[in-house]
Short mmCIF file of the C-alpha atoms (twelve columns), coordinates in Angstrom:
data_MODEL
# 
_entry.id   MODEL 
# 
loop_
_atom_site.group_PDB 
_atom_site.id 
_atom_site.type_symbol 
_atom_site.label_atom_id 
_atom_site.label_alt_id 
_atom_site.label_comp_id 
_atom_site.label_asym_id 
_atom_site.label_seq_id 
_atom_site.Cartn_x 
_atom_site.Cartn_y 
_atom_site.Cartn_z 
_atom_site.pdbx_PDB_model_num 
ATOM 1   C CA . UNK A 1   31.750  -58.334 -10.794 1 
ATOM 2   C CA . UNK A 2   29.245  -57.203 -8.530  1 
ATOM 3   C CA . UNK A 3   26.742  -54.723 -10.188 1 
ATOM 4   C CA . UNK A 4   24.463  -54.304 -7.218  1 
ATOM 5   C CA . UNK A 5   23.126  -50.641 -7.410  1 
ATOM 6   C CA . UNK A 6   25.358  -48.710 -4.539  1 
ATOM 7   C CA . UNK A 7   23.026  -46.732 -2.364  1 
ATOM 8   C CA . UNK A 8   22.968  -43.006 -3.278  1 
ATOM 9   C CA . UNK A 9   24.032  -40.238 -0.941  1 
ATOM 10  C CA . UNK A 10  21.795  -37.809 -0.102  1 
ATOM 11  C CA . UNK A 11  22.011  -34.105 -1.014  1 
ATOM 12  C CA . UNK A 12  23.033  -31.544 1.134   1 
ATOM 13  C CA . UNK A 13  20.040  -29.710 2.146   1 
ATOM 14  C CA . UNK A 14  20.522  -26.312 3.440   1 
ATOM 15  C CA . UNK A 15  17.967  -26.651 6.553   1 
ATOM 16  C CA . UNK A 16  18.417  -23.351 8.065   1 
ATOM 17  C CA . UNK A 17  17.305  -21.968 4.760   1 
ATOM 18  C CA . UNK A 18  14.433  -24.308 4.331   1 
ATOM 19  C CA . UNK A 19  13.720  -23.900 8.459   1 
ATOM 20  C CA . UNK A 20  13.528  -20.130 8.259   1 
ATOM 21  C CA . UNK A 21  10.666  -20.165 4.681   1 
ATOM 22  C CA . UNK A 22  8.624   -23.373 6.499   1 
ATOM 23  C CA . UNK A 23  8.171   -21.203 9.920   1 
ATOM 24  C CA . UNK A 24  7.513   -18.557 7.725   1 
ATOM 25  C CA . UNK A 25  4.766   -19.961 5.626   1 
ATOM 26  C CA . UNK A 26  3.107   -21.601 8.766   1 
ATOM 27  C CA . UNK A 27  3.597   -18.435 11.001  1 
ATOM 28  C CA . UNK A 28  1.621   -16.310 8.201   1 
ATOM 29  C CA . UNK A 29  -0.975  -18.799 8.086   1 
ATOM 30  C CA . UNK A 30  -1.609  -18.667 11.770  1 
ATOM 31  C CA . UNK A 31  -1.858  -15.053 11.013  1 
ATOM 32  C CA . UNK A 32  -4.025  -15.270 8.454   1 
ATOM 33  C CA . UNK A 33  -6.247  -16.892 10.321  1 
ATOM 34  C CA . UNK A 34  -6.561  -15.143 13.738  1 
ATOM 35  C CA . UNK A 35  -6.725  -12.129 11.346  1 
ATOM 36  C CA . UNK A 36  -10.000 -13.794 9.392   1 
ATOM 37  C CA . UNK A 37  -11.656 -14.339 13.021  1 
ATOM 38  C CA . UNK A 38  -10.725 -11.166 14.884  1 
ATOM 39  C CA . UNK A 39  -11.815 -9.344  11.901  1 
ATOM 40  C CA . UNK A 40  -15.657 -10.363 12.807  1 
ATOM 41  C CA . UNK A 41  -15.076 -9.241  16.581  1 
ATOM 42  C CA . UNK A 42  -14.289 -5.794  16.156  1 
ATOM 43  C CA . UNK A 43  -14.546 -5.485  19.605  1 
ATOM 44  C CA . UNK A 44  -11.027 -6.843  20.276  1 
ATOM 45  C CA . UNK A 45  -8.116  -4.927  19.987  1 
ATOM 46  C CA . UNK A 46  -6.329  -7.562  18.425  1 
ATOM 47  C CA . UNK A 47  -8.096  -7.764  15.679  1 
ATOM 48  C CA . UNK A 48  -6.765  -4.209  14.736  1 
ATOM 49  C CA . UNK A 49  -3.016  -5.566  14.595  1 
ATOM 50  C CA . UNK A 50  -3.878  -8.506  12.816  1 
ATOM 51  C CA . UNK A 51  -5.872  -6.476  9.696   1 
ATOM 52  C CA . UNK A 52  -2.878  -5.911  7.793   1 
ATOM 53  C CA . UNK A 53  -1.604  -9.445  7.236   1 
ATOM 54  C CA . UNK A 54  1.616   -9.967  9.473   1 
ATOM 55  C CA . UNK A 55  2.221   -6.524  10.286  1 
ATOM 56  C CA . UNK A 56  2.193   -7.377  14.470  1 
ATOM 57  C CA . UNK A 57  3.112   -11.318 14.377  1 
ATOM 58  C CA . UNK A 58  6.486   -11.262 12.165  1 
ATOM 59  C CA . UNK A 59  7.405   -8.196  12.817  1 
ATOM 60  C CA . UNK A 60  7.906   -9.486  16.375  1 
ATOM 61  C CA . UNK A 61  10.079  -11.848 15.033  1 
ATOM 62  C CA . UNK A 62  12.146  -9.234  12.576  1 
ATOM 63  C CA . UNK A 63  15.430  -7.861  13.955  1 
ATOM 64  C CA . UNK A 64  14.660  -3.977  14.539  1 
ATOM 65  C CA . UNK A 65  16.277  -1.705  12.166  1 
ATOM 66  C CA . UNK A 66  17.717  1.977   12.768  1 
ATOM 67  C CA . UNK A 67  14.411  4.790   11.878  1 
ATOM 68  C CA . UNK A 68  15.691  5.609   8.838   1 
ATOM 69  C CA . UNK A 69  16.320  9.804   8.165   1 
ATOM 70  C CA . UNK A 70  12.337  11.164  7.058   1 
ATOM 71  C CA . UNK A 71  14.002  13.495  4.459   1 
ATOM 72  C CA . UNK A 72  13.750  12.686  0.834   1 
ATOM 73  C CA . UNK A 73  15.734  13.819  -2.135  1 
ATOM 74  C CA . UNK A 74  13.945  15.212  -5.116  1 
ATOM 75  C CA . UNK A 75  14.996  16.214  -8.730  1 
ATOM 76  C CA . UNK A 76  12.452  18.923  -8.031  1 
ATOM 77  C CA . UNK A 77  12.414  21.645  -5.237  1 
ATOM 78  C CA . UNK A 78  9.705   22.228  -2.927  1 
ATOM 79  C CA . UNK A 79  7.346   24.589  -3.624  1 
ATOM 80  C CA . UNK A 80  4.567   27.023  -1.060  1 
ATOM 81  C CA . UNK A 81  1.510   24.714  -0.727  1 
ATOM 82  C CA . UNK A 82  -0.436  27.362  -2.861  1 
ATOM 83  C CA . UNK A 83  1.195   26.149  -5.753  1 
ATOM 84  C CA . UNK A 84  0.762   22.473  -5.015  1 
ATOM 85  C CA . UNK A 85  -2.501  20.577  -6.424  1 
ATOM 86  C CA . UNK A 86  -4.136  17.911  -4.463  1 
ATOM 87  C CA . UNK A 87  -5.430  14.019  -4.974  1 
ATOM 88  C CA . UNK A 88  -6.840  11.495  -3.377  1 
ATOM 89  C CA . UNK A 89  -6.757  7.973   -3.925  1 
ATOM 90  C CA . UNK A 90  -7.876  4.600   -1.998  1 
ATOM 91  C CA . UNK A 91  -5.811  1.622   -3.415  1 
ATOM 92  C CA . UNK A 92  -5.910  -1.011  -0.343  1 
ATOM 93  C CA . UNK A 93  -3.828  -0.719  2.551   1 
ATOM 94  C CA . UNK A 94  -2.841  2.992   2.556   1 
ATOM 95  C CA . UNK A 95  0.761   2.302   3.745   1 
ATOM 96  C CA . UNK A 96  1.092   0.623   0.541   1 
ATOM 97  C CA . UNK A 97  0.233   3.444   -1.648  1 
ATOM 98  C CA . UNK A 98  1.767   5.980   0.553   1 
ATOM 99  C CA . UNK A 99  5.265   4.333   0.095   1 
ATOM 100 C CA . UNK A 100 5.007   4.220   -3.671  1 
ATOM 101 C CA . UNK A 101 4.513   7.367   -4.038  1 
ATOM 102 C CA . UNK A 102 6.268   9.233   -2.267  1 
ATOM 103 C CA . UNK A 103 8.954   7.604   -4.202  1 
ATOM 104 C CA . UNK A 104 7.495   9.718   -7.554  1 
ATOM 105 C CA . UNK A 105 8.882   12.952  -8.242  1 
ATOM 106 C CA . UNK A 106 6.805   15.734  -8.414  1 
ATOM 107 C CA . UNK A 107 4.858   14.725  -5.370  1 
ATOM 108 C CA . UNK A 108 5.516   16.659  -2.340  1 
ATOM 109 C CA . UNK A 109 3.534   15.664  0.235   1 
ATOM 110 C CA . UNK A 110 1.493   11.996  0.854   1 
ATOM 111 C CA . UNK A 111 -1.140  11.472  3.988   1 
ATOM 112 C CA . UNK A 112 -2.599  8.186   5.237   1 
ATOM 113 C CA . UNK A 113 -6.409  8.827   6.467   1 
ATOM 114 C CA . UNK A 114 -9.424  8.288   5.542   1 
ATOM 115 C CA . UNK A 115 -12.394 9.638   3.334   1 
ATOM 116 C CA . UNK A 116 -16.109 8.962   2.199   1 
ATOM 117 C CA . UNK A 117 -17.456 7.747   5.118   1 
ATOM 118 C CA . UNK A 118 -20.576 8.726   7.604   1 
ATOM 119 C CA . UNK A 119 -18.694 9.153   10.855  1 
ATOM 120 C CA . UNK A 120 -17.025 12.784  11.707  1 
ATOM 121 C CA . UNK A 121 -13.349 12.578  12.718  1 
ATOM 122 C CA . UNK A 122 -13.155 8.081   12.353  1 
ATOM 123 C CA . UNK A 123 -10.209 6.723   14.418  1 
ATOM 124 C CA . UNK A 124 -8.472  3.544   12.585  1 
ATOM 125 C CA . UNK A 125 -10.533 1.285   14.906  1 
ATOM 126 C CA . UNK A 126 -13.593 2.609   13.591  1 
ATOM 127 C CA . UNK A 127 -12.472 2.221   9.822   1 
ATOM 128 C CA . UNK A 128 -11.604 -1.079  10.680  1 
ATOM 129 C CA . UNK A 129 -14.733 -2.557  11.370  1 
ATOM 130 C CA . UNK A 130 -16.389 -1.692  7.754   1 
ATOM 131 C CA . UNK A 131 -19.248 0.425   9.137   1 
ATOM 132 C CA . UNK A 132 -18.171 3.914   9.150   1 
ATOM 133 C CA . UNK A 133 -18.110 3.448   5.055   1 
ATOM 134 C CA . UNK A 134 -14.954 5.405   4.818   1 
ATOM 135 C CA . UNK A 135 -11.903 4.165   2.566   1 
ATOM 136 C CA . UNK A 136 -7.851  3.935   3.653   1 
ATOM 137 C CA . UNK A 137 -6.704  6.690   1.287   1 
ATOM 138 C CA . UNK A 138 -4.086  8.892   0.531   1 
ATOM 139 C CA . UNK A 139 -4.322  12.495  0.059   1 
ATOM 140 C CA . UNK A 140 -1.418  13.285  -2.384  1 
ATOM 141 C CA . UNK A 141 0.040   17.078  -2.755  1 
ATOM 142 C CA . UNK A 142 1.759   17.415  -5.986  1 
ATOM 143 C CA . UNK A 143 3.576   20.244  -7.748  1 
ATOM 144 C CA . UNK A 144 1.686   20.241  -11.412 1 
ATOM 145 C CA . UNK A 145 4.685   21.549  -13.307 1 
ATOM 146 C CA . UNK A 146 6.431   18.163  -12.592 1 
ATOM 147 C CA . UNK A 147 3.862   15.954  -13.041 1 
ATOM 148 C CA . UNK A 148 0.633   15.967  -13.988 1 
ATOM 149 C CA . UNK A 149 -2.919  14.926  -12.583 1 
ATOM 150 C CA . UNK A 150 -2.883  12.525  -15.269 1 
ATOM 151 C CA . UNK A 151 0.594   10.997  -14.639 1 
ATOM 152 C CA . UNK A 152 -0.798  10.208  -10.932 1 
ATOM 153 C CA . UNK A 153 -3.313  8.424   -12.076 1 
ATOM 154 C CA . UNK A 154 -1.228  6.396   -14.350 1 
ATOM 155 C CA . UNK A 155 0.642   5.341   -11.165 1 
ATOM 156 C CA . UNK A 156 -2.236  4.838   -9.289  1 
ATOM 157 C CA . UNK A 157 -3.325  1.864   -11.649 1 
ATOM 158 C CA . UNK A 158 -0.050  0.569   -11.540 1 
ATOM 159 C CA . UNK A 159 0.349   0.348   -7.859  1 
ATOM 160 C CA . UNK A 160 -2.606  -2.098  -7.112  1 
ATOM 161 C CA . UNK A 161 -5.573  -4.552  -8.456  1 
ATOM 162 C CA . UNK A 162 -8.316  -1.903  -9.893  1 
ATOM 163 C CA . UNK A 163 -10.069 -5.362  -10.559 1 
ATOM 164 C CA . UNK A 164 -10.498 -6.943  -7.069  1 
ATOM 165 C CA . UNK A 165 -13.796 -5.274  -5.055  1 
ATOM 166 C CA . UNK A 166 -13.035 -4.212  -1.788  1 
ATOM 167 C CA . UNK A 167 -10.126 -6.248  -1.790  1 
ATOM 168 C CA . UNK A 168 -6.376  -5.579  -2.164  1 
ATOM 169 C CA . UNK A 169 -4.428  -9.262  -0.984  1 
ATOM 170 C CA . UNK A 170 -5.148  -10.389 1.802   1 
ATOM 171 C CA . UNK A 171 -6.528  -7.035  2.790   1 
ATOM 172 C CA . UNK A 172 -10.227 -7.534  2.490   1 
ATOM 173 C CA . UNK A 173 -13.563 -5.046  3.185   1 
ATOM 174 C CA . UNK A 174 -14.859 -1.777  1.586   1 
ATOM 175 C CA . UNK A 175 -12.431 0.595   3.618   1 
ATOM 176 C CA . UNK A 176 -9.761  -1.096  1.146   1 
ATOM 177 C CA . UNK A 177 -11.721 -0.455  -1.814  1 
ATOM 178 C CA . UNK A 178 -9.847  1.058   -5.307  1 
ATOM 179 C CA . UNK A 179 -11.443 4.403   -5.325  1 
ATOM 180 C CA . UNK A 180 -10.803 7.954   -6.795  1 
ATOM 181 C CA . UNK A 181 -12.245 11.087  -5.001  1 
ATOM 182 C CA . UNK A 182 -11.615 13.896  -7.872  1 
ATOM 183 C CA . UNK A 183 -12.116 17.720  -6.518  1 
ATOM 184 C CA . UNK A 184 -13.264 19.592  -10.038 1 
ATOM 185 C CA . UNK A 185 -14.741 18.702  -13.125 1 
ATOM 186 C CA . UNK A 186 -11.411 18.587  -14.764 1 
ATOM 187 C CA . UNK A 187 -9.789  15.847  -12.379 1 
ATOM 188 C CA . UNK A 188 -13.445 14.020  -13.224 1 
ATOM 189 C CA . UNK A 189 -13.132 13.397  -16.625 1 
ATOM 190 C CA . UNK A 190 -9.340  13.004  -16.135 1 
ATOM 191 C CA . UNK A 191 -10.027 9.862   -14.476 1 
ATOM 192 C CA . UNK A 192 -13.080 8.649   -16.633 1 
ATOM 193 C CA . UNK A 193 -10.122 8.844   -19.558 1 
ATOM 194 C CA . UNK A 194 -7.643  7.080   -17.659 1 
ATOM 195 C CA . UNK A 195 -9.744  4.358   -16.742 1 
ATOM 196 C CA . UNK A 196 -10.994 3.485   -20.013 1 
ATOM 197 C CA . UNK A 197 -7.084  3.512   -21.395 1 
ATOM 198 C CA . UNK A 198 -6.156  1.838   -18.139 1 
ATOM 199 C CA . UNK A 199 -8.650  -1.047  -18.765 1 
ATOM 200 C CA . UNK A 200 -7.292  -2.480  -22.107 1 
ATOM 201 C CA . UNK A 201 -3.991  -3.751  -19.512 1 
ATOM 202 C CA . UNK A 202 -6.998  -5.523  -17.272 1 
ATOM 203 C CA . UNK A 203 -8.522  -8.805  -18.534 1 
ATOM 204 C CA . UNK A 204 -10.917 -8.413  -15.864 1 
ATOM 205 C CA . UNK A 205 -13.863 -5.309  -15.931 1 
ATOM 206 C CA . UNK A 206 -12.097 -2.761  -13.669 1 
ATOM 207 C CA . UNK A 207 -14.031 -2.043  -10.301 1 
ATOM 208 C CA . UNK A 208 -12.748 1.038   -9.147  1 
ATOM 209 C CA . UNK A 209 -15.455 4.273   -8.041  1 
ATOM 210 C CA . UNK A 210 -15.008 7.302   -9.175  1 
ATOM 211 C CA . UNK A 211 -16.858 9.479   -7.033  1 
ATOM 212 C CA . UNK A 212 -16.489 13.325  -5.415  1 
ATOM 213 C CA . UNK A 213 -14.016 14.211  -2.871  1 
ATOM 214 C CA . UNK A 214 -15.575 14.388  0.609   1 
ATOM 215 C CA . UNK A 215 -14.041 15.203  4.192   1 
ATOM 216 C CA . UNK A 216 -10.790 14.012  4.447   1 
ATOM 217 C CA . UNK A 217 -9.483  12.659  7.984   1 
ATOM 218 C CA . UNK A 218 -6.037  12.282  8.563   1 
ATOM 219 C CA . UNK A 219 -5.046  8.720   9.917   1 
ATOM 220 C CA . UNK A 220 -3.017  8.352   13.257  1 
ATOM 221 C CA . UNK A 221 0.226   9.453   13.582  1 
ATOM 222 C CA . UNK A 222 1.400   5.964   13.572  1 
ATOM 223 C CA . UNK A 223 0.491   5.196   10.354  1 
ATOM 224 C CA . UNK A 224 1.858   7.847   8.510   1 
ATOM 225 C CA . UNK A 225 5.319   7.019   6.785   1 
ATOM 226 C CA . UNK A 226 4.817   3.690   8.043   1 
ATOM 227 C CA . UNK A 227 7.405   1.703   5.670   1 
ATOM 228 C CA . UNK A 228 9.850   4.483   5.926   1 
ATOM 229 C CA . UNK A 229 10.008  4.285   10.024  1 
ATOM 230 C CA . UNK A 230 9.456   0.394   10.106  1 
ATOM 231 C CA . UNK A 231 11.004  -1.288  6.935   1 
ATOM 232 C CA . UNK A 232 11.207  -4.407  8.524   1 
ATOM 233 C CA . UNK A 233 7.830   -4.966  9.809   1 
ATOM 234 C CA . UNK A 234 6.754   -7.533  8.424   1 
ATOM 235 C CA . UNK A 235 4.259   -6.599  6.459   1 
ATOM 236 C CA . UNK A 236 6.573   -4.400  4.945   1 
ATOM 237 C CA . UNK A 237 9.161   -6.778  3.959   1 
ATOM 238 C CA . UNK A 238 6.356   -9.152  2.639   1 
ATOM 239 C CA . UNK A 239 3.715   -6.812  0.919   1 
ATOM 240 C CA . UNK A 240 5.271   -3.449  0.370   1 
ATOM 241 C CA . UNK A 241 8.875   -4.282  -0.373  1 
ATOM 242 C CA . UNK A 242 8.360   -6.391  -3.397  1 
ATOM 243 C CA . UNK A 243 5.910   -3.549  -4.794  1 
ATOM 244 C CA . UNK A 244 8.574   -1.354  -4.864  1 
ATOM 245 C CA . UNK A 245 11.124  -3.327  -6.267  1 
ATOM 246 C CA . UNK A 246 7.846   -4.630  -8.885  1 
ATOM 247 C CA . UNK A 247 7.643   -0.708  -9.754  1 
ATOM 248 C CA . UNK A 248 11.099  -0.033  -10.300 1 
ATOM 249 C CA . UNK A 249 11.101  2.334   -6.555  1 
ATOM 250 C CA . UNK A 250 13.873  2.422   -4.159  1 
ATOM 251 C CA . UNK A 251 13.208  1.143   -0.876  1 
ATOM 252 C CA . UNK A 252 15.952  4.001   0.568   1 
ATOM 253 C CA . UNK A 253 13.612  6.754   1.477   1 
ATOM 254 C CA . UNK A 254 16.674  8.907   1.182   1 
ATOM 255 C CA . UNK A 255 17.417  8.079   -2.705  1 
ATOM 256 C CA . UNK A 256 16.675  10.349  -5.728  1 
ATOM 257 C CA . UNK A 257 13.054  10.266  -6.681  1 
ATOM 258 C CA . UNK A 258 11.938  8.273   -9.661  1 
ATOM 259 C CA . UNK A 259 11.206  11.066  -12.323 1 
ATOM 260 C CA . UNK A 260 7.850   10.668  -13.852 1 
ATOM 261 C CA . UNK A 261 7.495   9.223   -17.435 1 
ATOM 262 C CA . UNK A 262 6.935   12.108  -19.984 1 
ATOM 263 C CA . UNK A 263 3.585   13.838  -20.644 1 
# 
């Protein structure tokens, strides 16, 4: 009897699967790159596509999808804007932030721009070479009978790093720094309380300014409901995607707004 060991047969390997991750990885690291040297020539307009991490390069690649309807549906009516309260917050990339929470019921309105800077009326190119001093924010108009000042911020600490200076992935300089601009004494101390509760969920000190609410500058029109209008950019898909799905948010612009936890 012959017990010579019989050669064994490899596995199937799914290769298109495999094919499609490998050229991702390496195409984001290309990315990655370019974006880590065109950040220090702010002179080329490249270097603008290539801040946000893949948001140019795979979306090239990405099949386009259908604009998807603007509308949203809410558990709460609108309300006149002299009813509405307002916040502003700077948690990284400002698509990011805008797309979470929009998703939050209660808030009515959400603007990409910027805020706490030198520079009257900053274009994006000038925020995005880190000398202007301004932040990527979000001013937030929310109806205070749904949810509260404090409930915001609760979200706001969920929705990023409050622990990583000037740095949100691989989003990196002070215009993505975690920052609260508070408009009255009352949203002050507001904050100064959340923080210290928020901290005891951080192993690491938290990082994130608290500081007065100065002009606010309204980003491009481009970059306002950015995941909404290009869901499969690929910087959506990669970054903001997976947030929502991490928060428990619909990626469906058009579903039923997550209710806020109770007060």
């Amino acid at each position: 009897m012959n017990f010579a060991a019989t050669p064994l047969k490899p596995a199937a390997v799914p290769t298109g699967k495999i094919r499609r991750w490998v050229t991702l990885v390496i195409f984001l690291g290309v990315a990655g790159v370019l974006g880590k040297v065109l950040y220090f020539t702010p002179d080329s307009t490249s270097a603008l596509y290539l801040n946000h991490l893949g948001q140019i390069l795979v979306a090239t690649i990405m099949p386009a999808a259908a604009t998807p309807s603007a509308s949203t549906t809410t558990t709460s009516k609108p309300v006149p804007e002299s009813e509405l309260s307002t916040a502003t917050f700077g948690a990284g990339c400002f698509w990011c932030t805008q797309a979470v929470l929009q998703r939050v019921d209660g808030v009515q309105e959400v603007t990409c721009g910027f805020m706490g800077g030198t520079l009257k009326n900053p274009t994006y190119e000038d925020v995005c070479t880190g000398e202007t001093g301004h932040a990527e924010v979000v001013q937030v108009k929310f109806n205070p009978k749904v949810i509260s000042y404090e409930q915001l911020l609760d979200w706001f600490w969920r929705l990023h790093d409050p622990t990583s200076l000037n740095r949100q992935g691989a989003d990196e300089g002070t215009q993505y720094r975690s920052v609260i601009f508070y408009y009255n004494e009352d949203q002050h101390a507001a904050a100064l309380k959340s923080e210290a509760a928020a901290q005891k969920n951080f192993s690491k000190p938290i990082v994130t300014q608290i500081v007065p609410a100065a002009p606010f500058y309204s980003a491009e029109a481009y970059h306002q409901d950015y995941f909404n209008n290009n869901p499969r950019a690929g910087y959506c898909q990669i970054i903001i995607a997976p947030k929502l799905d991490h928060l428990g948010l619909s990626e469906d612009p058009s579903a039923t707004k997550t209710t806020p936890p109770a007060k």
